[in-house]
C-alpha positions as CSV (number, residue, x, y, z in Angstrom):
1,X,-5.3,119.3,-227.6
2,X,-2.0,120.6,-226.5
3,X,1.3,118.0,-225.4
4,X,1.6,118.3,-221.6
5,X,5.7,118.0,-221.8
6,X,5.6,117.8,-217.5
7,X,3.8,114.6,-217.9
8,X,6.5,112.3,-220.5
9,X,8.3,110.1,-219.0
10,X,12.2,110.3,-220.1
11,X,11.4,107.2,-222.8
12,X,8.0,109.2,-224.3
13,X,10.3,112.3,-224.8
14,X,12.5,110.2,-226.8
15,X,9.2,108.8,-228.5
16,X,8.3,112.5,-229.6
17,X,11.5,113.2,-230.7
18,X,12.2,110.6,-232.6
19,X,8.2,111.2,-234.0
20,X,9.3,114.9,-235.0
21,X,12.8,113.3,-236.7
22,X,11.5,110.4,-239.1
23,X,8.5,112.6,-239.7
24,X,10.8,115.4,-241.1
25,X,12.6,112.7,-242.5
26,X,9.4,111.8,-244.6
27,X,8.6,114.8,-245.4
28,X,11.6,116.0,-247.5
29,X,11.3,112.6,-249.1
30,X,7.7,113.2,-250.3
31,X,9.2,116.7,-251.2
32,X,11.0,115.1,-253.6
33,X,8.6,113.3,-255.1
34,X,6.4,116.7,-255.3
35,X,3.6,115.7,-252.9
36,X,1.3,118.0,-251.7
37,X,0.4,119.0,-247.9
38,X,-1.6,116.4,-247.3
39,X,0.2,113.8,-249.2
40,X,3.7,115.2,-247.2
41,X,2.1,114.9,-243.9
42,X,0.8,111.0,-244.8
43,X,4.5,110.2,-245.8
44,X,5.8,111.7,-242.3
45,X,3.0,109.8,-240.6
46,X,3.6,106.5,-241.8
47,X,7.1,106.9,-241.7
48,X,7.3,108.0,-238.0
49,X,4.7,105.6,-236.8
50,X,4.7,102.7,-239.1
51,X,7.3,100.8,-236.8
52,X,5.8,101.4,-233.4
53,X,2.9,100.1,-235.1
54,X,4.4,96.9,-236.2
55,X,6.1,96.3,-233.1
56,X,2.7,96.9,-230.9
57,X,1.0,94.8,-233.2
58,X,3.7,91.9,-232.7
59,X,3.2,92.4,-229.3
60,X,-0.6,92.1,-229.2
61,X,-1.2,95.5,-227.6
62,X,-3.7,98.4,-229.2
63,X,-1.0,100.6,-231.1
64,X,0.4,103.6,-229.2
65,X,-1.0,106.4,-231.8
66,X,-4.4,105.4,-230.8
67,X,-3.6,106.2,-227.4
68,X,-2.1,109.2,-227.6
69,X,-2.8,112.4,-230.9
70,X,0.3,113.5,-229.7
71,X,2.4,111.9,-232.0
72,X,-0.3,113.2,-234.6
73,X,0.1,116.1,-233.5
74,X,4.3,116.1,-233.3
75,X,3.9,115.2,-237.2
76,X,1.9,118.4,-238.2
77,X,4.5,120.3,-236.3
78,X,7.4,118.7,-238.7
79,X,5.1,119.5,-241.5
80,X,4.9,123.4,-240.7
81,X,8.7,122.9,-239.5
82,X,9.4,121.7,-242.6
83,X,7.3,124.3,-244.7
84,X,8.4,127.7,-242.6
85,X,12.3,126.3,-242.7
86,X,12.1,124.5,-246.6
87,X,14.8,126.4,-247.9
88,X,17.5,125.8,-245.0
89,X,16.8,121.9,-244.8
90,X,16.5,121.8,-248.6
91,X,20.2,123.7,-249.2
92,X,21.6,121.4,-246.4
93,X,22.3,118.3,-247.9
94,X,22.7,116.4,-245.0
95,X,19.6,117.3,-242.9
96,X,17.2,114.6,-244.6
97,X,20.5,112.2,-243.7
98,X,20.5,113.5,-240.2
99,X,17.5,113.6,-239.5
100,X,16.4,110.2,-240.6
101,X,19.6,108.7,-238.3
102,X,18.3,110.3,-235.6
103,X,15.0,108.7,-235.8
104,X,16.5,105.2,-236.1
105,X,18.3,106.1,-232.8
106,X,15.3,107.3,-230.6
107,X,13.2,104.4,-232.4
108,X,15.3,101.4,-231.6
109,X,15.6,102.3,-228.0
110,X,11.9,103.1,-227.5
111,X,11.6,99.8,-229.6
112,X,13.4,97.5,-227.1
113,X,12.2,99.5,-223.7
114,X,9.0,98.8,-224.4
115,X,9.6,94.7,-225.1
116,X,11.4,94.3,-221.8
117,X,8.4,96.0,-220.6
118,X,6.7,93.4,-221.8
119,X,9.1,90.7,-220.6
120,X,10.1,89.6,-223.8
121,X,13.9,87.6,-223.9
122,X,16.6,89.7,-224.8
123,X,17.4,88.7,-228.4
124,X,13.5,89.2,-229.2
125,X,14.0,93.1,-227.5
126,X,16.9,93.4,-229.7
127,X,15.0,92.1,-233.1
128,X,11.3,94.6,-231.5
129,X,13.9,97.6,-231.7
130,X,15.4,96.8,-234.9
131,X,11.6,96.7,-236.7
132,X,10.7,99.6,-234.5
133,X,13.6,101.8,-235.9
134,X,13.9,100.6,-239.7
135,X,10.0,99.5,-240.7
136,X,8.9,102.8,-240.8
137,X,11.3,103.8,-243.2
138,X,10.6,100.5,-245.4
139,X,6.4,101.6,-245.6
140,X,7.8,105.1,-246.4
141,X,9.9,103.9,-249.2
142,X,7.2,101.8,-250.7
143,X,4.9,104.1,-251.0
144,X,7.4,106.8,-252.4
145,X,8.0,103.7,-255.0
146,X,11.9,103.6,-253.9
147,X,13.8,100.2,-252.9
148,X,13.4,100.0,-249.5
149,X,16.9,101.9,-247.4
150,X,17.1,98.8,-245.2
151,X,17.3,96.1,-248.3
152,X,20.5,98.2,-249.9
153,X,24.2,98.0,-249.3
154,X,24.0,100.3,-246.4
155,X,24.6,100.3,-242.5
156,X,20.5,100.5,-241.5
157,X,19.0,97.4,-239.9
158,X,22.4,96.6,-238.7
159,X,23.0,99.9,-236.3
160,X,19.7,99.0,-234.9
161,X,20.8,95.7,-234.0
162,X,24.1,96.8,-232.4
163,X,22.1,99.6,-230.9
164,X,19.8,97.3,-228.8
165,X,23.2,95.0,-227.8
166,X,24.8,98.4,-226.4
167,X,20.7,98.6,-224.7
168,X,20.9,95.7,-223.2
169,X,24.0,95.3,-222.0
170,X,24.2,98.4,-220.2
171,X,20.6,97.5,-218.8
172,X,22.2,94.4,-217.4
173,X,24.9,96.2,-216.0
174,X,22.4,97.9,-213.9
175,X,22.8,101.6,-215.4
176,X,20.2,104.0,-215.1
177,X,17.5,104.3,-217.6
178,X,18.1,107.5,-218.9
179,X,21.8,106.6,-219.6
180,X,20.8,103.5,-221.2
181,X,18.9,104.9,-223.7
182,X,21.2,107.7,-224.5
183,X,24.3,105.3,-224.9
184,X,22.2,102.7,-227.2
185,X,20.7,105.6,-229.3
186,X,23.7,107.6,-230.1
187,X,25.4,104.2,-230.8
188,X,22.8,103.8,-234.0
189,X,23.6,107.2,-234.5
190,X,27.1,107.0,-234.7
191,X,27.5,103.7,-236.6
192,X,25.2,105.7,-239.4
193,X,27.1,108.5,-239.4
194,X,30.3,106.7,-239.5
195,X,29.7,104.0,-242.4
196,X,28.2,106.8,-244.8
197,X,31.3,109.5,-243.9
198,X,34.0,106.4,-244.5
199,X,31.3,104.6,-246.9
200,X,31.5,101.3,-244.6
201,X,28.4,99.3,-247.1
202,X,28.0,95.1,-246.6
203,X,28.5,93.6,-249.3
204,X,26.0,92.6,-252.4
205,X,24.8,89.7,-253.1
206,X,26.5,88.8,-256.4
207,X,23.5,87.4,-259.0
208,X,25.1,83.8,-259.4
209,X,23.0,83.0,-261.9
210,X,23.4,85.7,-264.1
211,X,27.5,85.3,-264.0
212,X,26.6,81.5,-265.1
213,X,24.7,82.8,-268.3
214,X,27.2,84.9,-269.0
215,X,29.8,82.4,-269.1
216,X,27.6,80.0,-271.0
217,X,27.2,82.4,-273.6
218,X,30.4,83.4,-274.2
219,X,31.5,79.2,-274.5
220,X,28.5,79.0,-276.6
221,X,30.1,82.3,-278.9
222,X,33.3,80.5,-279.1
């Protein structure tokens, strides 16, 4: 079965793309972690689809993999990708970074199209792009037996959440579709690359209790 690129629609391009990024992005993860093939290609699976799944199963509808082996397909390509071109991503330090950014991007705005498709109020749009961009990368994270990216100090959930704002206020504005996307997708982008160049984190939770035993065992020393 080959991908008939006339037939996508702007958004589905950006559905592939994103696909072909997070599943790269899982696939130098499960590098890591000295996976084989078959175990590599799983990791980019999950990690590319496992948000679209979430969100079409939130929004009662069959999930879009099962309509369509091209985003199967888009994965085994990031697997060879990643295989014929190992050495270049694996020097370049910043590619798993990169790529993994530019999925959340694509995600959150294929995320919170296809909820006002649905005609789903704005702030629930916003929240269906957020899950579509970051839960893929929380199932990947699991299963590579990491603490999930978007439960840590940095900018994750967040630039999805911003990103679907930018979406839906230029959608109210009444700009096209295609410029829409592009705004609200390079505006996840940019707040990732941004917080990790000038290390912009939130801040931890500090463990309350744990400062209150410490204090009572220091009185209790004295």
């Amino acid at each position: 079965m080959m991908i008939d690129l006339s037939a996508l629609s702007f958004t589905t391009f950006l559905d592939l793309l994103g696909t072909f990024a997070f599943a790269v992005s899982g696939i130098r993860w499960a590098s890591n972690k000295q996976f084989d093939w078959f175990g590599a290609y799983v990791i980019g699976l999950v990690t590319a689809i496992g948000g679209g799944t979430t969100r079409d199963l939130l929004l009662n509808v069959p999930p879009f993999w099962m309509q369509n082996a091209s985003y199967l397909i888009v994965t085994g390509i990031a697997l060879l990708a990643t295989v014929v071109f190992r050495k270049q991503l694996f020097r370049w330090g910043r590619a798993l970074f990169l790529f993994d950014s530019i999925g959340l991007g694509l995600f959150t705005v294929v995320g919170v199209g296809k909820s006002l498709e649905a005609g789903l109020p704005f702030w629930v749009c916003i929240m269906m792009g957020a899950i579509t961009g970051s839960v893929g990368g929380v199932i990947r994270d699991v299963l590579l037996n990491e603490v999930p990216l978007l439960f840590r100090k940095d900018i994750y959930a967040l630039a999805c959440i911003v990103g679907g704002i930018v979406y839906m206020l230029s959608y109210q504005y009444g700009l096209s579709i295609s410029v829409t996307e592009l705004l609200a997708a390079s505006t996840v982008i940019l707040i990732r690359v941004v917080a990790v160049q000038y290390r912009i984190q939130l801040p931890f939770l500090n463990p309350v209790d744990t400062e209150l035993d410490d204090r009572n065992k220091k009185e209790q020393k004295r």
